[in-house]
C-alpha positions in Angstrom: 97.6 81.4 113.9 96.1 81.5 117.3 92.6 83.1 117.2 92.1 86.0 120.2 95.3 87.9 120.5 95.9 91.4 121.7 97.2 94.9 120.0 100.8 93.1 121.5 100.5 89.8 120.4 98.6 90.7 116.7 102.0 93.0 116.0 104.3 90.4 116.9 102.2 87.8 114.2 102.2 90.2 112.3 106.1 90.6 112.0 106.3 86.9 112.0 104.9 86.9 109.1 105.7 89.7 106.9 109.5 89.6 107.7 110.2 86.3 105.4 107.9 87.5 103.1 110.2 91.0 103.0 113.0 88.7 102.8 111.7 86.5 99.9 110.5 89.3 97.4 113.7 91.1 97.7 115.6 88.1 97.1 113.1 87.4 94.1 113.4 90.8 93.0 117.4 90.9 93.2 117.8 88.9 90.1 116.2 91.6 88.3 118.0 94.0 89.9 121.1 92.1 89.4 120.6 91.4 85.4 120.2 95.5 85.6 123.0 96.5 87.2 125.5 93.4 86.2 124.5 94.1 82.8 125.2 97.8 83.3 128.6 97.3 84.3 129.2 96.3 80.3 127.8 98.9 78.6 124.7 101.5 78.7 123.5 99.7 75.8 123.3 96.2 77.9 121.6 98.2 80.8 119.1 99.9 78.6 118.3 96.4 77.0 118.2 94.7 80.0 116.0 97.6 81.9 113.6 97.3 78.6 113.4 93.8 78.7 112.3 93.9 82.0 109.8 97.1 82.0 108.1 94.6 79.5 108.3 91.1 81.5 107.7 92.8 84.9 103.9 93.8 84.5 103.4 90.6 82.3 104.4 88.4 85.4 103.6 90.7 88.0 99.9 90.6 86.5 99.7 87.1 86.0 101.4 86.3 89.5 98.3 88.1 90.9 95.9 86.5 89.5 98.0 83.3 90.3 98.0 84.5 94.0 94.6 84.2 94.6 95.3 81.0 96.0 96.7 82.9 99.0 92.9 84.1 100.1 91.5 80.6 99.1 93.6 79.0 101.3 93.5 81.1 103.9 89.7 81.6 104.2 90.0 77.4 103.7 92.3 77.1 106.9 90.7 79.7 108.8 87.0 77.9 108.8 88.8 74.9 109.3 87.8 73.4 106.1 91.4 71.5 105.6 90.4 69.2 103.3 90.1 71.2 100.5 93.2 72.9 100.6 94.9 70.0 98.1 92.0 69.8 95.5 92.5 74.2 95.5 96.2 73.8 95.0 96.4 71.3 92.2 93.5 73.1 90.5 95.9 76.1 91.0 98.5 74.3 89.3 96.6 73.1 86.4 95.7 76.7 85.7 99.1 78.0 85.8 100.4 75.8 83.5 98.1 77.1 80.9 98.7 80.8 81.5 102.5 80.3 81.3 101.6 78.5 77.4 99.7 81.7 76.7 102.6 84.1 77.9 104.8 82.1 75.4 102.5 82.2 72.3 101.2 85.8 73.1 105.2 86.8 73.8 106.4 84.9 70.7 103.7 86.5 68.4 104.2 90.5 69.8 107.7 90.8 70.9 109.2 92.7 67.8 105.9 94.5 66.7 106.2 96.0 70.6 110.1 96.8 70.1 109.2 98.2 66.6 107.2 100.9 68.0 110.0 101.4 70.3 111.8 103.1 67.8 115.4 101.7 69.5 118.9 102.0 69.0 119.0 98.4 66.9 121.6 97.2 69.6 119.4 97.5 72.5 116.4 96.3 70.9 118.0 93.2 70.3 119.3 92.9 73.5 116.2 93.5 74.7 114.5 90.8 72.8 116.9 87.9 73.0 116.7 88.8 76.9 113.4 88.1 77.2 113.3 84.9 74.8 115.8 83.4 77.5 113.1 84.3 80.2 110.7 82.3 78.4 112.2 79.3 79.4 111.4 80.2 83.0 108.0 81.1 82.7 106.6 77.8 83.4 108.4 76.4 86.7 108.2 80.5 87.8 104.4 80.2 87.7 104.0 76.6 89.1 106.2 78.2 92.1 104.0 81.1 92.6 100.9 78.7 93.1 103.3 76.7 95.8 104.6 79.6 97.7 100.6 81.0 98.1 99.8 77.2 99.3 102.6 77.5 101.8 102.8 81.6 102.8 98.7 80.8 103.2 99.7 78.0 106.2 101.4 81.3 107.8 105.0 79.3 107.3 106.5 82.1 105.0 109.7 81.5 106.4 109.7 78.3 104.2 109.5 80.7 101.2 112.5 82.8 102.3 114.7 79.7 102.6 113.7 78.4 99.1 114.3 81.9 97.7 117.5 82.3 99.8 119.1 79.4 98.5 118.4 80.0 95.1 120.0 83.7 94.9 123.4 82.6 95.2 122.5 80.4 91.7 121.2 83.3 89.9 123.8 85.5 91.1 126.8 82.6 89.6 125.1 82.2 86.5 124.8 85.8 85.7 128.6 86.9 86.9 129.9 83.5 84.3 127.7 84.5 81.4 127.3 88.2 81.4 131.0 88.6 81.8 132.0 85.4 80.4 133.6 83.4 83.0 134.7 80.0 83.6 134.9 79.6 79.5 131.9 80.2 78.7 131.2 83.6 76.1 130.7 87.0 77.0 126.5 87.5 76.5 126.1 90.6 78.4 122.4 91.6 79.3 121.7 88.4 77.5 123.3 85.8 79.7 120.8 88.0 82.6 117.8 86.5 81.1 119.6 82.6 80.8 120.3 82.9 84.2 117.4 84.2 86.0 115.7 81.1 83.6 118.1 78.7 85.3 117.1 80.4 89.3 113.1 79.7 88.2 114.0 76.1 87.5 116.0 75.7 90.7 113.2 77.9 92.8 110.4 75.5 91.9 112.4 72.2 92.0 113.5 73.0 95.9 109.7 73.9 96.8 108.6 70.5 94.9 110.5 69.0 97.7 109.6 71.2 100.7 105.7 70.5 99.7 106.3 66.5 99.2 108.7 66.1 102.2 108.4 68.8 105.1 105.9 68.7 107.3 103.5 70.2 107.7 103.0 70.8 103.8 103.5 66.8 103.3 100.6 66.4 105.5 98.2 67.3 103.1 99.5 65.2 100.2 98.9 67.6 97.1 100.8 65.4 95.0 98.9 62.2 96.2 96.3 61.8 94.1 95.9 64.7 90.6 92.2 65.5 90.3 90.7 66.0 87.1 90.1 70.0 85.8 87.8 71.3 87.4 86.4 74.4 85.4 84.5 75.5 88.5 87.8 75.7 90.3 89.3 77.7 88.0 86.2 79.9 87.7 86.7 80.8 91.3 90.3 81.3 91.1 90.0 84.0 88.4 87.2 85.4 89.9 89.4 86.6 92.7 92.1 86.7 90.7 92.1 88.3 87.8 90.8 91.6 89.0 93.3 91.8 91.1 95.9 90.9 88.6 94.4 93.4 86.3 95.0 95.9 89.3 98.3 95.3 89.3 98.8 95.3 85.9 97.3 98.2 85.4 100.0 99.9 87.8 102.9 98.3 86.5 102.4 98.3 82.9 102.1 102.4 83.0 105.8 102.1 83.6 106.2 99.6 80.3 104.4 102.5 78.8 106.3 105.6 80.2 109.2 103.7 79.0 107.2 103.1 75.3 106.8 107.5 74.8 110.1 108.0 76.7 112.0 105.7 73.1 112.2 109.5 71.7 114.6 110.4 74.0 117.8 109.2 73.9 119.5 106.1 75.0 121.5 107.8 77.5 118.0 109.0 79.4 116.4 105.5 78.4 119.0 104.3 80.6 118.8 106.3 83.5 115.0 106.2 83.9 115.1 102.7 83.6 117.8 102.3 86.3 115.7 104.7 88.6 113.0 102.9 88.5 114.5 100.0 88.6 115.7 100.5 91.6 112.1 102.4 92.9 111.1 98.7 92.1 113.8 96.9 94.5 112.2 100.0 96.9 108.5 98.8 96.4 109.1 95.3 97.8 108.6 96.8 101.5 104.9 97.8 101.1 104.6 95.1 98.2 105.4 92.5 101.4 102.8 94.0 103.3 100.5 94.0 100.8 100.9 90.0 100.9 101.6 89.5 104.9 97.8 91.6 105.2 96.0 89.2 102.3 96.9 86.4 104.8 96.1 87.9 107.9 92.8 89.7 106.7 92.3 86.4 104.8 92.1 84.5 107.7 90.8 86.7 110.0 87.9 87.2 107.5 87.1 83.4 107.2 86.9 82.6 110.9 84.4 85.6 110.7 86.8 87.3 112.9 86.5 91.1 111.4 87.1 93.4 114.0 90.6 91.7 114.0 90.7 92.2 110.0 90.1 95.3 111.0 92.6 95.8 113.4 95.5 94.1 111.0 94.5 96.2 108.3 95.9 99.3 110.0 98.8 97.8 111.6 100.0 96.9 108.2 99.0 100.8 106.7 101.1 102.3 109.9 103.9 99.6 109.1 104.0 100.6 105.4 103.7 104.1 106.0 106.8 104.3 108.3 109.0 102.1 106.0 108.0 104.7 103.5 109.5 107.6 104.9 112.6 105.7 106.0 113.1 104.9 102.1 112.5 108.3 100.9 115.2 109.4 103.3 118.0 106.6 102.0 117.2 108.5 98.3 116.9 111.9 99.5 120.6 110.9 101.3 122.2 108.6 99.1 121.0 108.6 95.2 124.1 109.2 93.7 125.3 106.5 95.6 122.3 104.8 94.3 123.2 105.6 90.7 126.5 104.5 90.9 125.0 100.8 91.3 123.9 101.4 87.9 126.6 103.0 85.7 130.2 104.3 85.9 129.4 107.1 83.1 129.0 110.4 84.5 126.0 112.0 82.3 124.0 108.5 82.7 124.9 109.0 87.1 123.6 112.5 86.5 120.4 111.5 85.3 119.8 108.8 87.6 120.5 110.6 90.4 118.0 113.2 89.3 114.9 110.8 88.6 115.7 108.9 92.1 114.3 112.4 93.7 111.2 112.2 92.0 110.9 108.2 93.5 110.8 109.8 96.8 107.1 110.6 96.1 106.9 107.0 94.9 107.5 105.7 97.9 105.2 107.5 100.2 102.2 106.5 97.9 103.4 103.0 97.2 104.2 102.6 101.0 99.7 103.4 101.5 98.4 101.8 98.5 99.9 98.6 98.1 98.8 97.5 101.9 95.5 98.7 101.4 95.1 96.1 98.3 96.4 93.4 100.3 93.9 93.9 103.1 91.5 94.5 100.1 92.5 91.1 99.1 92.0 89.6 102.0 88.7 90.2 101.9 88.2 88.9 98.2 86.6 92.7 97.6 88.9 92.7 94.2 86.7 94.1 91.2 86.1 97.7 92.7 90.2 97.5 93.5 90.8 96.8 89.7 88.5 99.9 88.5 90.2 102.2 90.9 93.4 101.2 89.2 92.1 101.9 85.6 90.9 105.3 87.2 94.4 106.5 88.6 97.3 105.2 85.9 95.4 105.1 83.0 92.8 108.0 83.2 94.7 110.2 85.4 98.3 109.5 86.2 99.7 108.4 82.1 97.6 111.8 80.6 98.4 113.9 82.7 102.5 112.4 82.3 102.2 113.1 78.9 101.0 116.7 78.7 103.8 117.6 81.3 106.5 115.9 79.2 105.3 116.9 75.9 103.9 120.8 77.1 106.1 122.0 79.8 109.5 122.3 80.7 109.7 119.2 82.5 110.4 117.2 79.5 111.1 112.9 81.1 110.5 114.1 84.4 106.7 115.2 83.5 105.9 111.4 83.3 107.4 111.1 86.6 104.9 113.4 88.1 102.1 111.8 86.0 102.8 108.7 88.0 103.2 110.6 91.1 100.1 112.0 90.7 98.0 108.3 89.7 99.5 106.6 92.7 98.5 109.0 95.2 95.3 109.2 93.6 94.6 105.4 93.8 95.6 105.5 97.5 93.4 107.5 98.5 90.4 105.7 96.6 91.9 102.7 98.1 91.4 103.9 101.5 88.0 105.0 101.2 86.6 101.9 99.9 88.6 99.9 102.4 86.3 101.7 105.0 83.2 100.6 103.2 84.0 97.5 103.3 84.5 96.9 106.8 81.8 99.2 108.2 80.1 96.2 105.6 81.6 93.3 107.3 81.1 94.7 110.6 77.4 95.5 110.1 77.1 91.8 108.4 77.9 90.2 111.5 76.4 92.1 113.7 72.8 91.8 111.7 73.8 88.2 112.6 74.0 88.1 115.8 70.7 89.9 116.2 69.0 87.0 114.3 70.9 84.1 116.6 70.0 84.7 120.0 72.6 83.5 122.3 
């Protein structure tokens, strides 16, 4: 990225950037939302087995890929003090680490799976849709987290456009796989919400494979030879890649595991409204790759910005990426406000399931507006490696404020489901706001840093 650039130039970089990374998550995201509503179009029970299988998996990988995507801000800060020769040693270190977390997933998954589903209290049908969906995932888990170590390496160089070719020409796989073996096509058996998790297993394979080759052949990723020579672990490495990364995987976690857990109280209702919420916020979830995208194109930005000591330009992205978010926000509360039965029908051809749907997509409206603040301000959090006060604010907002106060509404009131709608409300907005005000601190912080520098280095 060049280095001076004006209000103009830093919106059109900006852009640049964020735009394949748009493209690339909701391509990423599409083959959940295609096992959900493909499945769907068999039965409720497939959707509901499907939509539980992935309230589980979702925060699982969602967590772990954050703690995996601290190698965006490593990178970044690498490239932008021009310390290039330590990009390759970061990545394979990277790669080491997420081979390890992906073995963990698998025990951990193996060992808890039907204890998890047991609480559940399911109809015995979608519980075991649920679960074999799932065990097919599993055999994606490893090349999915190798690829997420690749794509930071590469979306850290600024090429994200390389991403949203890789992830482009993988959808039309996922998409083939799930129409033959959810509907059983082209001889193969009818599986159902089932065949959704063998597929999306098959896409991970192809995802990573097609990156393996972009790294070792395209320039200017081949230029750095991270498959050249394999270092030995290095503990240290890994120490600083948690360091960053694990609070803010816990961060995210934290906010999308309160939906695994909404989904773990709402089992008493029945699978008609399991459905529906799950669909809703299914869908709230293809929503949430806008600011989720921002969140990423700012870690890069502020990232680099950051290590060339540049931080009235941190600064300066920081907001541009807030105003961007903000503004796709409202745009996607009105498509929901407009067009959620439309929205439903995606999901279900059975009228008291559309109903429903259509109902909970009014309370995502709120979603989005909070969403569309908060996840930018964690990127441009993240760009500056502040991470551990990010994670705290989390716990504070889903867990102390937005699940309780879900419960008591659903359990006390009238509301009944919907009250753990406004519980989450409620914990989003909360968080953006905390969000906000430490992102001040933090560069009034920066700021100050370097101007207490310059003070001490006479020119």
């Amino acid at each position: 990225m060049k280095q001076t650039l004006t209000i103009k130039e830093k919106i059109a970089q900006f852009l640049y950037i964020v735009v394949p990374i748009l493209v690339t998550q909701f391509a990423l995201f599409s083959m959940n939302f295609f096992d959900t509503t493909m499945s769907g179009n068999v039965s409720s029970n497939d959707l509901a087995g499907v939509a539980i299988g992935s309230s589980l998996w979702v925060p699982i990988f969602t967590g772990l890929s954050g703690i995996l995507m601290a190698m965006t801000p490593i990178v970044a800060h690498h490239i932008g003090a021009k310390n290039k020769k330590d990009v390759p040693f970061a990545v394979v270190q990277g790669i080491y680490l997420s081979i390890v977390l992906a073995i963990v997933v698998i025990i951990i998954g193996i060992l808890f799976i039907n204890p998890i589903l047991n609480l559940m209290s399911l109809d015995p049908i979608v519980a075991a849709i649920a679960k074999k969906y799932l065990l097919a995932l599993a055999f994606g888990i490893f090349p999915l987290f190798c690829y997420t170590i690749l794509r930071s390496f590469i979306d850290a160089l600024g090429h994200t456009r390389v991403t949203m070719i890789i992830t482009l020409l993988s959808l039309p796989i996922n998409i083939f796989f799930n129409y033959i073996l959810i509907f059983g096509k082209l001889g193969f058996p009818q599986l159902g919400g089932i065949g959704a998790g063998i597929a999306s297993s098959i896409t991970y394979w192809c995802i990573f494979l097609i990156s393996l080759y972009f790294i070792h052949r395209v320039t200017p990723f081949a230029e750095y030879n991270i498959f050249r020579s394999w270092a030995s672990v290095s503990l240290q490495s890994w120490k600083e890649i948690l360091k960053i990364g694990v609070p803010s995987g816990l961060a995210i976690f934290c906010e999308t595991s309160i939906f695994a857990a909404v989904t773990l109280l709402m089992s008493q209702y029945s699978t008609i409204t399991i459905a529906a919420h799950q669909a809703a916020i299914n869908f709230a979830s293809f929503l949430y790759m806008l600011p989720l995208s921002i969140s990423m194109a700012l870690t890069i930005t502020v990232g680099f910005e950051v290590g060339a000591k540049r931080f009235k330009d941190a600064k300066n992205y920081s907001y541009l990426g807030i105003g961007l978010g903000l503004m796709f926000g409202i745009v996607c509360s009105i498509i929901l406000l407009v067009f959620n039965e439309q929205v439903g029908m995606l999901y279900t051809n059975e009228p008291e399931v559309l109903q429903l749907i259509s109902q909970f997509l009014i309370f995502a409206i709120f979603f989005q507006m909070s969403d569309a603040v908060g996840a930018p301000l964690q990127g441009a959090l993240r760009g500056y490696k502040d991470v551990n006060v990010t994670f705290l604010l989390a716990v504070l907002s889903f867990w102390i404020i937005g699940l309780p106060l879900g419960y008591l509404l659903a359990t006390f009131t009238e509301f009944g489901a919907f009250g753990y709608w406004i519980g989450l409300i409620t914990g989003l907005a909360t968080g953006a706001v905390f969000l906000f005000i430490r992102l001040q601190y933090v560069q009034r912080k920066h700021i100050a840093s370097l101007t207490q520098l310059s003070i001490k280095i006479p020119s």
